[in-house]
C-alpha positions as CSV (number, residue, x, y, z in Angstrom):
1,X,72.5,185.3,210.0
2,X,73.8,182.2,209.1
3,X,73.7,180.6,205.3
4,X,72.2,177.3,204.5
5,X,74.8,174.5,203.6
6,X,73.6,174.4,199.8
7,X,72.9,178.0,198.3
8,X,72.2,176.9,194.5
9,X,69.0,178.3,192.1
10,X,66.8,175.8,193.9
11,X,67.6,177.0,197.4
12,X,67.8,181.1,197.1
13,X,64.4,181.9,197.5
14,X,64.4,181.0,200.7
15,X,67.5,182.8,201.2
16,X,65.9,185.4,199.6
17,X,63.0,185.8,202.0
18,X,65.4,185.5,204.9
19,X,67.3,189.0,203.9
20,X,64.9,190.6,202.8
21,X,63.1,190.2,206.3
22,X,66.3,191.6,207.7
23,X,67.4,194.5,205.2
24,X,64.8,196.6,206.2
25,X,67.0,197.6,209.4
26,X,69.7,200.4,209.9
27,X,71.9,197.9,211.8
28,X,74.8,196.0,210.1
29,X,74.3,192.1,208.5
30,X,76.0,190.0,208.8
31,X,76.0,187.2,206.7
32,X,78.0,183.6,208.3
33,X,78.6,181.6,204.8
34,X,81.3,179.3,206.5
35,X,78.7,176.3,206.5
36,X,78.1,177.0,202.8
37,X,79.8,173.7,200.6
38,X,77.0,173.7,198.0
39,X,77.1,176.7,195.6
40,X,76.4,178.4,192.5
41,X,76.3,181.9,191.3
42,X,72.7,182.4,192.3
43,X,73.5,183.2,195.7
44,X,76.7,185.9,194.9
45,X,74.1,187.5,193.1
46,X,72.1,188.0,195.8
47,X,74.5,188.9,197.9
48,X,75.4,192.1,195.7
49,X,71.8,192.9,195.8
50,X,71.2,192.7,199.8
51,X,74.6,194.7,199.8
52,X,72.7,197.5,197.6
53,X,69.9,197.5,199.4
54,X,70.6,197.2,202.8
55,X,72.4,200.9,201.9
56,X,69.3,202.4,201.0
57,X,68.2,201.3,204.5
58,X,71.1,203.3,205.5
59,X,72.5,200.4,206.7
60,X,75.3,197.3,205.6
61,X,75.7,194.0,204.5
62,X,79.0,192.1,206.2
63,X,80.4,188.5,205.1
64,X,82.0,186.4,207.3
65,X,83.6,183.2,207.5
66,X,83.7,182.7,203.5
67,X,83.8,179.1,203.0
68,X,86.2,177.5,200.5
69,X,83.0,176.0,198.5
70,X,82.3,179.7,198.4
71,X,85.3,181.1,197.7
72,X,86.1,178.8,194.9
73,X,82.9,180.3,192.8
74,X,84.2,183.6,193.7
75,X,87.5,183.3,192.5
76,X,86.6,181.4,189.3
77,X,83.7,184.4,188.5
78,X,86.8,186.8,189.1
79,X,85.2,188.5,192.3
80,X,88.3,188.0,194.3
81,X,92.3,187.1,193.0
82,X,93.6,188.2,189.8
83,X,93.4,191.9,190.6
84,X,89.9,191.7,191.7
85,X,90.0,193.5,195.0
86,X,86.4,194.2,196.6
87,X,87.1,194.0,200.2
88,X,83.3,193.1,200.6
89,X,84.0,189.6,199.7
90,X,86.6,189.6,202.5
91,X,84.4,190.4,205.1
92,X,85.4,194.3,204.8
93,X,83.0,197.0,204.2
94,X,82.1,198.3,200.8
């Protein structure tokens, strides 16, 4: 699955819909958000959720290609650097 280019409080609902669609399966996610240059913390709250619940499928939620739009809000909410070390956000499993 690949993320829209703006992933901000007006947008997530759809992105919403999207994962919820594919949560419901045992297989891996993963989630593309190298296109992703429009951001807010909207959509890294999502993203913890689909992780959490694409567990209770039994399966799991991957990141790849973290954008630096992306990775800028992740840094400066303290998910990643400064001791934060989630591999998740890295593209590793939780």
């Amino acid at each position: 699955m690949v993320l829209d280019r703006v992933q901000t409080l007006q947008t997530i609902d759809a992105t919403k819909d999207i994962l919820e669609d594919r949560l419901g399966r045992p297989a891996p996610l993963v989630v593309d958000c190298s296109q992703v240059d429009d951001v807010d913390l909207s959509v890294i709250q999502l993203l913890l959720s689909a992780r959490k619940t694409a567990g209770c499928f039994g399966g799991s939620l991957l990141l790849a290609g973290i954008s630096p739009a992306l990775r800028g809000v992740l840094e400066r909410c303290g998910m990643v650097g400064g001791g934060a070390a989630d591999p998740f956000w890295n593209g590793g499993r939780p």
